[in-house]
ZAVO-578217 format. One line per 8 residues: for each residue z, y, x of C-alpha. Coordinates in Angstrom, 1 decimal, padded with zeros to 4 digits. Layout:
<pts>
Z,Y,X | ...
</pts>
This chain:
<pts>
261.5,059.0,170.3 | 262.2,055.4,170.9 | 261.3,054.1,167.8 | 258.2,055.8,167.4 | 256.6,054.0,170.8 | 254.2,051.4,169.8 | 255.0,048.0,171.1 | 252.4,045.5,172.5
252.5,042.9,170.1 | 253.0,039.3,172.6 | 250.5,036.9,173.3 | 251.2,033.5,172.1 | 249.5,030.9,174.1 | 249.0,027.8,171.8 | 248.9,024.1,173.0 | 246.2,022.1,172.0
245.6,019.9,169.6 | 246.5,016.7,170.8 | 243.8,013.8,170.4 | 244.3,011.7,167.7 | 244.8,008.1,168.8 | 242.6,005.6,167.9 | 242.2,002.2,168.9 | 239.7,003.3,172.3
241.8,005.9,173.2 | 245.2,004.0,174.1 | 246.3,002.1,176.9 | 244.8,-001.4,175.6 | 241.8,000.2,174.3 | 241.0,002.0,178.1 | 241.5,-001.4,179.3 | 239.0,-002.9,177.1
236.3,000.1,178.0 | 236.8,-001.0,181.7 | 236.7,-005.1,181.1 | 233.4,-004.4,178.9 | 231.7,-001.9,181.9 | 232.9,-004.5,184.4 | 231.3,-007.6,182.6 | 228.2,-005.2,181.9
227.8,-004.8,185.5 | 228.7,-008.0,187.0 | 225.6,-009.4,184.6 | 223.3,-006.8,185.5 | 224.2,-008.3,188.9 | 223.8,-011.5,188.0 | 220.8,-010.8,186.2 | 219.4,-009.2,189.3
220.4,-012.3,191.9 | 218.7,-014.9,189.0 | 215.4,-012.5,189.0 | 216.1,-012.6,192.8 | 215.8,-016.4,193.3 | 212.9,-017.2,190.7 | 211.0,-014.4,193.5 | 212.4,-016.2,196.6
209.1,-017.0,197.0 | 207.8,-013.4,197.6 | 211.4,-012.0,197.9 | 212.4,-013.7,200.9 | 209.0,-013.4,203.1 | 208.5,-009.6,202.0 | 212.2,-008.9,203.5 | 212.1,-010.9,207.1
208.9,-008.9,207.3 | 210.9,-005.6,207.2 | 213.1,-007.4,209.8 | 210.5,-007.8,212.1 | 208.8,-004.9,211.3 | 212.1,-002.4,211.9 | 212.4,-004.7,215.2 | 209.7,-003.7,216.4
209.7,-000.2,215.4 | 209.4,001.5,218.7 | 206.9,-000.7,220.3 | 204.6,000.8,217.4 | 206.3,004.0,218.4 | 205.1,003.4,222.3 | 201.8,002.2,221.6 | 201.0,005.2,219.3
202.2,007.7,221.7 | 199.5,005.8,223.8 | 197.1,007.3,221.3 | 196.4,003.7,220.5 | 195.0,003.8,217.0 | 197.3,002.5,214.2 | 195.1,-000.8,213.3 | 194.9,-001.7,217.2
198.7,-001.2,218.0 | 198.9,-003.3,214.7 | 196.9,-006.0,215.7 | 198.9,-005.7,219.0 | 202.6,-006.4,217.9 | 201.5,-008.5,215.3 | 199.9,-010.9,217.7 | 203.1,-010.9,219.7
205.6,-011.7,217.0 | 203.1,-014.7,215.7 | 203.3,-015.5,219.6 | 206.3,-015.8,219.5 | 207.6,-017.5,216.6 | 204.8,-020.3,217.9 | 206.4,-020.6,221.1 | 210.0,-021.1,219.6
208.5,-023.7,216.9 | 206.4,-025.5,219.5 | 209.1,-025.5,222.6 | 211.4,-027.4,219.4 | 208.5,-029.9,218.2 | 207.8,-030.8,222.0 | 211.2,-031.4,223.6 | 212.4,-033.3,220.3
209.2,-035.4,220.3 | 209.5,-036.0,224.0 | 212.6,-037.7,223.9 | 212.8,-038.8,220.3 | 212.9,-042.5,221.3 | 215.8,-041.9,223.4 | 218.0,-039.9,220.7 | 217.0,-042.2,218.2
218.8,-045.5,220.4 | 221.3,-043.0,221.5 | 222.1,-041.9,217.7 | 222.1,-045.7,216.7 | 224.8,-046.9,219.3 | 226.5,-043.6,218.7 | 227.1,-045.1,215.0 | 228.6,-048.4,216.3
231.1,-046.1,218.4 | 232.4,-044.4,216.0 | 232.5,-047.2,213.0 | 234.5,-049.0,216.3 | 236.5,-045.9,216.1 | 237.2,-045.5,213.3 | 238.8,-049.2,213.2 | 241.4,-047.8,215.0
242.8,-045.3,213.2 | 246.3,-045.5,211.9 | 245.3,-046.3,209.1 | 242.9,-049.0,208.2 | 239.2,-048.5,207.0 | 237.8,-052.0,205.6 | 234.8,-053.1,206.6 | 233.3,-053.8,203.3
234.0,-050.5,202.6 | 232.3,-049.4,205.8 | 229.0,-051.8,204.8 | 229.3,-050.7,201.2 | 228.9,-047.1,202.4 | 226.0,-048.2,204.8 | 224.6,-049.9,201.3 | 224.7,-046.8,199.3
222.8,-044.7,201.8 | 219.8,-047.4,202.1 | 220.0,-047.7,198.3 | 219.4,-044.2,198.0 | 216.5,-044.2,200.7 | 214.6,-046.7,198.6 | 215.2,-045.5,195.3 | 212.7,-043.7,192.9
215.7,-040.7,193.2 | 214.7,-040.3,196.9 | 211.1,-040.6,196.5 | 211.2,-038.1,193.8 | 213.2,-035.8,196.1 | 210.3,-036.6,198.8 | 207.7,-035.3,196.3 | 210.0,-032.1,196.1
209.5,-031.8,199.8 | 206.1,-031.3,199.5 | 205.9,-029.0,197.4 | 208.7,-026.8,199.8 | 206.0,-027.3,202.4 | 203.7,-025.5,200.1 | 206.5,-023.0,199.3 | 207.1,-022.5,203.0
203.6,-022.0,203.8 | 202.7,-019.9,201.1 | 205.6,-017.6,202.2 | 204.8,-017.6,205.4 | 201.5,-016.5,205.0 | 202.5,-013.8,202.8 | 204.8,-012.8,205.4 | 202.6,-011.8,207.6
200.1,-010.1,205.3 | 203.4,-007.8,204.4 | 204.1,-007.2,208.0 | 200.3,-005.8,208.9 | 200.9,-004.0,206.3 | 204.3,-002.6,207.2 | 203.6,-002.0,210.9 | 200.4,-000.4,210.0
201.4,001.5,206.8 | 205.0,001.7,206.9 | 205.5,005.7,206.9 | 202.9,005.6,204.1 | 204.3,003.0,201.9 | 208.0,004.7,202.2 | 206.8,008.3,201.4 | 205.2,006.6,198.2
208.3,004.7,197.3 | 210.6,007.9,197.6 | 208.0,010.2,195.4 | 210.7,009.4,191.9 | 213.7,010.9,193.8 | 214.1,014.7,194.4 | 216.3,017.5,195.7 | 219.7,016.2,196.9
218.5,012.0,196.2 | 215.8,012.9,198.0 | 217.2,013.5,201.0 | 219.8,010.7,200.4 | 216.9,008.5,200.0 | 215.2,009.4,203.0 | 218.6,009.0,205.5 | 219.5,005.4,203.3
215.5,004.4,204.8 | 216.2,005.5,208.3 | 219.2,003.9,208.1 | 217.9,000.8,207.3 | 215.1,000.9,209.7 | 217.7,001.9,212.6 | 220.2,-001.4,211.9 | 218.1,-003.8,211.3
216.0,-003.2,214.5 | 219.6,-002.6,216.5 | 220.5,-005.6,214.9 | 218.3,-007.9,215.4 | 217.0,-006.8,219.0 | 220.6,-007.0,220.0 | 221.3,-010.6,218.4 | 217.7,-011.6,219.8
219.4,-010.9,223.2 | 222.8,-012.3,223.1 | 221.1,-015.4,221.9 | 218.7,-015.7,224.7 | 221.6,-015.2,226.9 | 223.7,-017.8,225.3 | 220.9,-020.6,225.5 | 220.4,-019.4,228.8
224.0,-020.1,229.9 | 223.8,-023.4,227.7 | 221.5,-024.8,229.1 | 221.9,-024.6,232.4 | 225.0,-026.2,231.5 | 223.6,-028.9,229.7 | 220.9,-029.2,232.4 | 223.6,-029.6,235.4
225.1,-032.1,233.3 | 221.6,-034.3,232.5 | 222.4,-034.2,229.0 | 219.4,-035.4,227.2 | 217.3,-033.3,225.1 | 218.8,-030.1,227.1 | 215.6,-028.3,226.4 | 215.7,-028.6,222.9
218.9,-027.8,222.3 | 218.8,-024.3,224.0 | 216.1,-023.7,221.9 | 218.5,-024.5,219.1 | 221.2,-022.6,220.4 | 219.0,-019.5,220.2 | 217.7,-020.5,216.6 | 221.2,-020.9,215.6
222.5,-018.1,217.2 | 220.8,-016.0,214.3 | 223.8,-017.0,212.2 | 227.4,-015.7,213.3 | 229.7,-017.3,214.0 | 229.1,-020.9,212.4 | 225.5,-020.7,214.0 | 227.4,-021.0,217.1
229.8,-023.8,216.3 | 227.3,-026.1,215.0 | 224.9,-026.0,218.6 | 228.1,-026.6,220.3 | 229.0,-029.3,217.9 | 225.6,-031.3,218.4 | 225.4,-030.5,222.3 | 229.3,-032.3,222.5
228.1,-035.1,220.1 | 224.9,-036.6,222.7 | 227.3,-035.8,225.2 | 229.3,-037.8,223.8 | 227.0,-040.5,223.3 | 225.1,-040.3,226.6 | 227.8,-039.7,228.8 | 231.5,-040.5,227.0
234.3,-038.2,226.0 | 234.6,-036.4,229.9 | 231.7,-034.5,229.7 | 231.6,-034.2,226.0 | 235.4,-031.8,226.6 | 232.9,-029.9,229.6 | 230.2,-029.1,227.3 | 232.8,-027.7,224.6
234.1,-025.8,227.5 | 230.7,-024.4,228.4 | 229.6,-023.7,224.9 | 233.5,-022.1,224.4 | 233.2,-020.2,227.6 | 229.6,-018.7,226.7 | 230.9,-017.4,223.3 | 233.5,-015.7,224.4
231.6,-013.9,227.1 | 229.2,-013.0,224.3 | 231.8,-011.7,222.0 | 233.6,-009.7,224.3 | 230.6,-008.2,226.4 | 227.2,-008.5,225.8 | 227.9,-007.4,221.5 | 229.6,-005.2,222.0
227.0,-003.3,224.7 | 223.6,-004.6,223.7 | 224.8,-003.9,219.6 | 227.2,-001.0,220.1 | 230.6,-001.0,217.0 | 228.7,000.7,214.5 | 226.9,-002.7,214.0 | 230.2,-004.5,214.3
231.2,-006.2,211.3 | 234.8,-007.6,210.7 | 235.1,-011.5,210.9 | 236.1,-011.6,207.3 | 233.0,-009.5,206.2 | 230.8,-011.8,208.3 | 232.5,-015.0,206.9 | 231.7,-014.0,203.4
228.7,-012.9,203.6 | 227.3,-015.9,205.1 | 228.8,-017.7,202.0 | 227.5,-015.7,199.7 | 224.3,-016.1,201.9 | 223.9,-019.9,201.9 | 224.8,-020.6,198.2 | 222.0,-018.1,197.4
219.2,-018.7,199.9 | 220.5,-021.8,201.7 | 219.5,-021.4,205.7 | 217.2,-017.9,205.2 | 220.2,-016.7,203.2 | 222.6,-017.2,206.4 | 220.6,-015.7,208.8 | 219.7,-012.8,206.7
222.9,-012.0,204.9 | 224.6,-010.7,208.1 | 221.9,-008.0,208.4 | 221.4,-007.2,204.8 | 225.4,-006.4,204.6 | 224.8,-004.6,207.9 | 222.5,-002.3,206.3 | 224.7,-001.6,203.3
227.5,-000.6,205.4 | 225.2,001.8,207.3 | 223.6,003.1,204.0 | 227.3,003.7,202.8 | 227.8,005.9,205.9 | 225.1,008.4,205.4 | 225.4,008.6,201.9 | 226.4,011.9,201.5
224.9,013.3,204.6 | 223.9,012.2,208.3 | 227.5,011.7,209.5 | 229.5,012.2,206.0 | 230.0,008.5,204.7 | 230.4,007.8,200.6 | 233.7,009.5,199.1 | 235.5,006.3,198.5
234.5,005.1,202.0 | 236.0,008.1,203.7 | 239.4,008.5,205.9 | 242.1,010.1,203.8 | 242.3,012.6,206.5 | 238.5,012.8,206.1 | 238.3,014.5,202.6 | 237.9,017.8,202.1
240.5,019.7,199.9 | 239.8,022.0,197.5
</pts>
C-alpha cells in the first residue's frame, strides 16, 4: 500500500560556515596585506640594487664579460668544431676582443691628441660666440652676470673642493683598472669554461625549474650576443656614414668623432643625439651655422636609415624594444651605474623580456605576459 513504501529521507546540503571577520580579513585589512608585501618587496629590491652598487666593482666587470663572452659565442662554436682545443680557441677570441677594444681606445687618444691644439682655440672662440649670442636675446643677460658665472667655474677649479674631487679621480683610475683586469680574468674563464660554470650554477634547481632554468640561460646567451653583434654593426655603419660626411665637409677632428659615434652608438637613442650634437657644435665653430644645419642633416639622415633598415634586419623584432621601455631603462641605467649603466641597461632589459618569453616553455611566454587569446581554458 502507499503508506507502507519507505520514503528516501532528502539530502540537505548545508552552506558553510561563513568566516568570521576580523580585522585582516576585510576590505581594509586585504589592502594592508598587499601595501605591507609591496613595501617588503620593493626593499628586498632596494636592498638588492644597494648590495649591487657597493659590488660595482666586481658587479659591473663580471657582467660586460658575459656580454662579450655571449658575443662571441659562435666564434668559440667555429673554432671548436675546428677541433681547436678549448684553451687555444680561448686564447684566440680573447686576444681579438683585447684587440679590439685597444684599437677603439687608441684610434680616440690619437685623433683627439692630434688635433687637440686646434679644438682647444676652436672651443675658446666658440665661447666668445655664443656669450656674443647670447647678448642678443630678447631678453637681456648682464655681463657681470656672465663674468660672475665665468668666476664661479675658475673658483671651483682652484678650490680644495676640486682638488679633493681630483684625488677621487685617482682612485676611479684604480677602480677602472682593477675592473678591467678582472674583466678579462672572468672572460677566459667564461669562453673557456662557460658550459661548465652554467651546469654548476643550475645543480639547486630540478624537474620543471630545471628546465626553466636551462631555456632562461640560452635565452640569455642568445640576446645578448644578437644584441650586441647587431648594435656592433649598426654602429659601425652609422660612423661609417658620419664620417664620410664629416670628412666631405673638412670638419675637424672627423676621425675622432666617428669613433665616438660608434662608442656612443652603444646607447639608444640618446647615444645618438649626443654625437650628432657635438659633430653640429665644431661645425659650428669651424665652419658657421650652414654647414652646422648639413651635419644635423647627415647625422638625421643616418639614424633614420638605421632605424628603419639595418635594426630591424641585422637585430630582427624579437630584440625590438618599445621607445618608452628603452627610455626608461636608460634612466634607470644612468642613475645606477652612470655611463656602464646606459649602455648596459638596454641589454639587461633585453634579456628579461626574452627570459619572460620562455618561461613556461620554449615558445610559451609567462602567464601574465600572454595574449588573452593565448591562454588556455580549462
Amino acid at each position: 500500500m502507499l503508506w507502507n513504501r519507505r520514503r528516501t529521507p532528502a539530502v540537505v546540503v548545508q552552506a558553510p560556515a561563513p568566516r568570521p571577520r576580523t580585522h585582516w580579513t576585510d576590505g581594509l585589512g586585504t589592502f594592508a596585506t598587499r601595501s605591507i608585501q609591496i613595501i617588503a618587496i620593493v626593499l628586498l629590491a632596494a636592498g638588492t640594487i644597494w648590495g649591487l652598487r657597493i659590488l660595482s666593482v666586481v658587479v659591473i666587470p663580471v657582467l660586460l664579460a658575459l656580454i662579450l663572452a655571449s658575443a662571441f659565442e659562435p666564434l668559440m662554436r667555429a673554432l671548436r668544431a675546428r677541433r681547436i682545443g678549448p684553451m687555444p680557441s680561448t686564447l684566440i677570441v680573447l686576444a681579438l676582443i683585447l684587440a679590439a677594444l685597444g684599437a677603439i681606445s687608441w684610434m680616440i687618444t690619437a685623433a683627439v691628441r692630434s688635433q687637440w691644439d686646434d679644438l682647444s682655440t676652436q672651443a675658446l672662440e666658440g665661447i666668445d660666440q655664443v656669450l656674443a649670442w647670447a647678448r642678443d636675446l630678447p631678453f637681456q643677460i648682464d655681463d657681470a652676470q656672465i663674468q660672475e658665472w665665468i668666476d664661479q667655474v675658475v673658483d671651483f677649479l682652484t678650490s680644495a673642493q676640486f682638488g679633493t674631487g681630483a684625488l677621487a679621480g685617482v682612485g676611479v683610475v684604480v677602480d677602472f683598472i682593477t675592473g678591467l683586469v678582472l674583466m678579462v680574468v672572468v672572460l677566459f674563464f667564461f669562453l673557456k669554461d662557460g658550459d661548465v660554470i652554467w651546469e654548476f650554477l643550475k645543480r639547486p634547481f630540478t624537474g620543471e625549474w630545471h628546465a626553466r632554468a636551462q631555456r632562461a640561460g640560452r635565452a640569455t646567451v642568445a640576446t645578448f650576443g644578437a644584441y650586441i653583434r647587431g648594435t656592433a654593426t649598426v654602429a659601425a655603419a652609422d660612423a661609417v656614414g658620419i664620417s664620410i660626411g664629416l670628412a666631405i665637409l673638412q670638419i675637424p677632428l672627423w676621425p675622432a668623432l666617428g669613433v665616438l659615434v660608434f662608442v656612443l652608438s652603444f646607447i639608444p637613442i640618446v647615444g645618438a643625439v649626443l654625437a650628432g650634437i657635438l659633430a653640429a657644435l665644431i661645425a659650428l665653430v669651424t665652419h658657421g651655422i650652414v654647414h652646422a644645419l648639413i651635419v644635423v642633416g647627415i647625422v638625421v639622415l643616418v639614424n633614420q636609415l638605421e632605424g628603419n633598415f639595418l635594426q630591424p634586419v641585422l637585430m630582427g623584432r624579437a630584440l625590438k624594444l618599445h621607445s618608452l621601455v628603452i627610455l626608461i631603462a636608460l634612466t634607470v641605467g644612468t642613475l645606477l651605474g652612470g655611463i656602464i649603466g646606459a649602455v648596459i641597461a638596454v641589454p639587461l632589459t633585453a634579456v628579461a623580456w626574452s627570459i619572460v618569453k620562455v618561461w613556461d616553455g620554449p615558445d610559451l611566454p609567462a602567464r601574465w605576459a600572454r595574449r588573452k587569446d593565448a591562454i588556455p581554458r580549462a
